[in-house]
C-alpha positions, 0 to 999 in steps of 0.5 A, spaced: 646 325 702 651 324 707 658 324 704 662 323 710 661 315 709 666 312 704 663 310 698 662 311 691 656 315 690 653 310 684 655 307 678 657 312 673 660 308 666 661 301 663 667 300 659 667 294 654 672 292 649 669 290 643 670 286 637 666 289 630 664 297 632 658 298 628 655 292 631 656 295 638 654 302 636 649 300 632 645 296 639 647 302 644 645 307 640 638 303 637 636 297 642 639 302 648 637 309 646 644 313 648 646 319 644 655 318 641 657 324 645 665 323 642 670 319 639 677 320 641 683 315 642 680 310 638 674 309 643 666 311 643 663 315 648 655 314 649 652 318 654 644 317 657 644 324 661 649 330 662 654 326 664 660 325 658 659 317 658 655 311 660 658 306 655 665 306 652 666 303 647 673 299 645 674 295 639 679 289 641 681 282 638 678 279 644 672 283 647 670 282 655 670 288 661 674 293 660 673 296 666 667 298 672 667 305 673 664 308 680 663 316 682 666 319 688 663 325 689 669 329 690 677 329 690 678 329 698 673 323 699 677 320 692 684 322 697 682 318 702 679 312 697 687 312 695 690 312 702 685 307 704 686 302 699 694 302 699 693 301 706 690 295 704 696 293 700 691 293 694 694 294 688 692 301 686 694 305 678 692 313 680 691 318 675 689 325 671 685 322 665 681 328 664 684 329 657 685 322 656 678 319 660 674 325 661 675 323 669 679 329 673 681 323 678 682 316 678 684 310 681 684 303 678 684 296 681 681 289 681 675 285 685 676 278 688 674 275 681 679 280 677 674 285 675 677 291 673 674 297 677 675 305 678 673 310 683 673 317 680 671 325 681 669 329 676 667 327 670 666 332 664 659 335 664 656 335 657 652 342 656 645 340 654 642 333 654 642 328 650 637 329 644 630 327 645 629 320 644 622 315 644 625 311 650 627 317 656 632 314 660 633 316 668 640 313 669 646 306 668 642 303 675 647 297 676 651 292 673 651 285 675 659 282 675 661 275 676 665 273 682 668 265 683 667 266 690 660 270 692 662 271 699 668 274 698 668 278 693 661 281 697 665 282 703 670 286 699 664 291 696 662 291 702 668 292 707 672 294 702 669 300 698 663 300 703 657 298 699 652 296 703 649 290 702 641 289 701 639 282 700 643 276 699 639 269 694 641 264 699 649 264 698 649 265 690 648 272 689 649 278 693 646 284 691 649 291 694 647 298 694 652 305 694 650 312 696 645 313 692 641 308 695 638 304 689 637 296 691 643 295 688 649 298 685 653 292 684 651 285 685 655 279 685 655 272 683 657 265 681 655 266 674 660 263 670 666 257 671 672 262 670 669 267 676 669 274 673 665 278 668 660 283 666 653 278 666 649 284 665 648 292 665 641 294 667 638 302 666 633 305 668 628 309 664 623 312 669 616 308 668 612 302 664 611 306 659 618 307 657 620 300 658 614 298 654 616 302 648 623 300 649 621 293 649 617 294 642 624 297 639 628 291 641 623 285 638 623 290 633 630 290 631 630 282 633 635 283 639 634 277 643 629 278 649 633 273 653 628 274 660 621 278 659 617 281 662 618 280 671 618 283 677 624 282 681 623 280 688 629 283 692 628 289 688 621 289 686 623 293 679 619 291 673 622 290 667 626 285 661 633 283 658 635 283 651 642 281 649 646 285 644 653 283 640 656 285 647 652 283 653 645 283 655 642 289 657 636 290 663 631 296 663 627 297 669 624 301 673 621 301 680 627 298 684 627 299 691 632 305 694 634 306 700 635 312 705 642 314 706 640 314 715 637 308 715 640 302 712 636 295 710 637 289 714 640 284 708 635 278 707 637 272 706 632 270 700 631 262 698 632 260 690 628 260 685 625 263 679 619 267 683 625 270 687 628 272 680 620 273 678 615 273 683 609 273 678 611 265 677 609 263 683 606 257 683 607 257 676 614 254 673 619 249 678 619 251 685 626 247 683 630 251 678 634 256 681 635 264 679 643 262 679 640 258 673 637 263 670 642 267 670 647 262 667 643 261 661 643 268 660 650 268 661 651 263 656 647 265 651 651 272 651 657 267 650 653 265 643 653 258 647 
C-alpha cells in the first residue's frame, strides 16, 4: 500500500493497567492464546505473532487504559506525524523507547475523550513465531474506545491522524479504518458517562474453525460470553465477545478491508440489534439500539 497518505498502518498493541497480574496473565495467555514474549520493568509482553507485543500488561492500583499504540511504517512518515501534530498545537511526549518500550520511535498524545494514544516505527521483531496453539490468531484488529462526543472524537481519527471513516451507526458510533484497510481500526462511540475508555479489543483468527474452538475454550474456562455468536452488519465479520478481569475481548474474522486506492463512501446506518447482529432481524425489538448493547457490556466489564 501507499505510504505517502499520513496515517498509521494498523493497530499495533494494547497497553492495560492491571489490578491482579495473575488473573490478567491467566485470561491472556488462556481465553486469548498469546504466548509471554518478556517480563521487563515491571510489565508483560504478550505477543500474537513476530511482533514483540500485542498486550502489555501493568499492574497498578487503579486499572484502566494505558495506552493505544498505532504503527507508522517508518521514522520519516513518524517525523512528519511529529511536526504535524505540533502544528496543531497538540500536546506531543516524543521519545527512543526501544530499550524501555521495545518501539525505536514514539510520540505520545491523547484523543478528544482523553484516551491516551501513540504512533511508533519499528517495533522489535521476535525471531521465530509464537509456539503453536489450538486457536491460530492472524493479528489484534481494532479496538473500540469511548468517546463523550462521537463526532469529535471521529473528526480528530479522521482529520487529525487520517483514518478513514467506513460507516457511521446513526451519530453514536463511528467505525474508522487505517492503511491496512480492515473495516475498522479504531471505532468510536458514547459508551459510558465519563466519555473515554477501552469497550473492547477485537482479534482475529483467520477462520470459523478458530473462532469456534476459541469460543469452546472461553465457555470452558467460565469466562463470560457477554455477545454470542453474530454477524456485524457494518463489518460483516462473524464472531463473539467474552469478558476477562480487564475488559472484554472480541474474535472474529471476515471483516470487510478496503483497497488503499479506492476508499468506501461511509454509510450512515440506522440503530438496532440487527445492525450489531443481522441474523436477528425480525427477531428481537426493532427498538433496542447497538449503543445499548454495547452499554451492557461496558458495564458488565465494570462488574456492574
Amino acid at each position: 500500500m501507499s505510504e505517502s497518505r499520513l496515517c498509521p498502518q494498523r493497530l499495533g498493541y494494547v497497553h492495560l493497567k492491571v489490578k491482579d497480574l495473575d488473573a490478567s496473565l491467566a485470561f491472556w495467555t488462556r481465553a486469548v492464546p498469546l504466548e509471554i514474549s518478556a517480563r521487563q520493568g515491571g510489565r508483560v509482553y504478550l505477543r500474537g505473532g513476530l511482533q514483540h507485543h500485542w498486550i502489555v500488561l501493568e499492574p497498578a492500583a487503579e486499572p484502566g487504559l494505558a495506552r493505544v499504540g498505532l504503527e507508522v511504517e517508518n521514522r520519516a512518515l513518524l517525523d512528519l506525524f511529529e511536526a504535524h501534530l505540533r502544528g496543531l498545537g497538540i500536546a506531543v511526549e516524543a521519545g527512543d523507547g526501544l530499550d524501555t518500550e521495545r518501539v525505536d520511535r514514539y510520540l505520545r498524545f491523547a484523543d478528544p475523550a482523553g484516551n491516551p494514544l501513540e504512533l511508533y516505527c519499528d517495533m522489535v521483531a521476535m525471531p521465530t513465531p509464537p509456539q503453536p496453539r489450538t486457536v491460530q490468531l492472524l493479528d489484534i484488529q481494532h479496538v473500540v474506545l469511548g468517546a463523550a462526543d462521537t463526532r469529535a472524537s471521529a473528526a480528530f481519527y479522521r482529520d487529525v491522524l487520517g483514518l478513514r471513516e467506513s460507516d457511521w451507526v446513526e451519530r453514536d458510533v463511528c467505525f474508522l479504518h487505517m492503511k491496512n484497510g480492515w473495516h475498522h481500526g479504531i471505532g468510536v462511540g458514547g459508551f459510558g458517562a465519563s466519555g473515554g475508555g477501552l469497550n473492547h479489543i477485537c482479534f482475529q483468527p483467520p477462520g470459523l474453525d478458530d473462532v469456534m474452538r476459541a469460543r469452546a475454550i472461553v465457555r470452558k474456562l467460565g469466562y463470560p460470553i457477554t455477545m454470542d455468536l453474530l454477524r456485524h452488519a457494518p463489518s460483516t465479520s462473524v464472531g463473539f465477545y467474552f469478558a476477562g478481569p480487564d475488559t472484554v475481548a472480541e474474535m472474529s474474522y471476515g471483516a470487510r478491508q478496503f483497497a488503499e486506492d479506492a476508499p468506501p463512501k461511509p454509510r450512515l446506518l440506522a440503530r438496532g440489534v440487527d445492525t450489531l447482529d443481522v441474523w436477528q432481524q425480525g427477531l428481537v425489538d426493532a427498538e433496542q439500539s447497538v449503543v445499548e448493547e454495547m452499554k451492557k457490556m461496558a458495564e458488565r466489564q465494570r462488574g456492574g
